[in-house]
C-alpha positions in Angstrom: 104.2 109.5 34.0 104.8 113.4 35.2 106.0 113.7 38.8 102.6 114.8 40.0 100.7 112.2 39.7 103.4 109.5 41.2 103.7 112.7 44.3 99.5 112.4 44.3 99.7 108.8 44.0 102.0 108.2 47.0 100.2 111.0 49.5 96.4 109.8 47.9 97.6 106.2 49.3 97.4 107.8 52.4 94.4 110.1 52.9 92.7 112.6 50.8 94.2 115.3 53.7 97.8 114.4 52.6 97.2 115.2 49.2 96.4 118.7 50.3 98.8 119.1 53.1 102.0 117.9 50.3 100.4 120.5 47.5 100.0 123.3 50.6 103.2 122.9 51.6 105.5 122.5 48.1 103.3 125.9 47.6 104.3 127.4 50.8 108.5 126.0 50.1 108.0 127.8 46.7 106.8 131.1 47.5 109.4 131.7 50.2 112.1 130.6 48.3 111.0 133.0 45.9 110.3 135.7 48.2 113.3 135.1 49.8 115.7 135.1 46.6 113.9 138.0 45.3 114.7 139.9 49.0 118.1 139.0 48.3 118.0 140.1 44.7 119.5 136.7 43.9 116.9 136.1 41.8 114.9 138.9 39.5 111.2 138.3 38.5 111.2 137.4 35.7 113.6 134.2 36.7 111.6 130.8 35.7 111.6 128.8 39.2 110.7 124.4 38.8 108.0 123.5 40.9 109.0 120.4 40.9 111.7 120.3 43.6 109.1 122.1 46.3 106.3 119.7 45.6 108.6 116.6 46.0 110.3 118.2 49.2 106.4 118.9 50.4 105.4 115.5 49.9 108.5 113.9 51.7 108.2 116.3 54.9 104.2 115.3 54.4 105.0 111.3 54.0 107.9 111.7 57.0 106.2 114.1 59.4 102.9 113.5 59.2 102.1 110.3 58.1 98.4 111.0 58.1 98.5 114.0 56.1 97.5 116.4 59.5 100.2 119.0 59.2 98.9 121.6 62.2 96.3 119.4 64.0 
């Protein structure tokens, strides 16, 4: 079973609106971390980055944080 659909699985047990706050937010987690390591030219671009680590970090600050899945609101 890939680690997206047991991440989908435990935020779709709570709302639709979880789903899409824990996918917004590993997104978010990924792009700065990028942007940042690039900024510090710690990484180059053509580095491979896992996207696993941000979407499982997004779903547990989604599951802790906001229970319902309503990130800003």
């Amino acid at each position: 079973m890939s680690l997206t659909a047991v991440l989908g699985l435990a935020l779709g047990w709570q709302s639709v609106d979880a789903v899409l706050a824990g996918l917004g937010l590993g997104i978010v987690l990924a792009a700065a971390f990028a942007l940042a390591g690039l900024a510090t030219r710690l990484l180059r671009r053509d580095t491979a980055l896992s996207y696993g680590p941000f979407l499982a970090l997004g779903t547990l600050v989604v599951l802790i944080a906001a229970p319902s899945g309503h990130l800003l609101g």
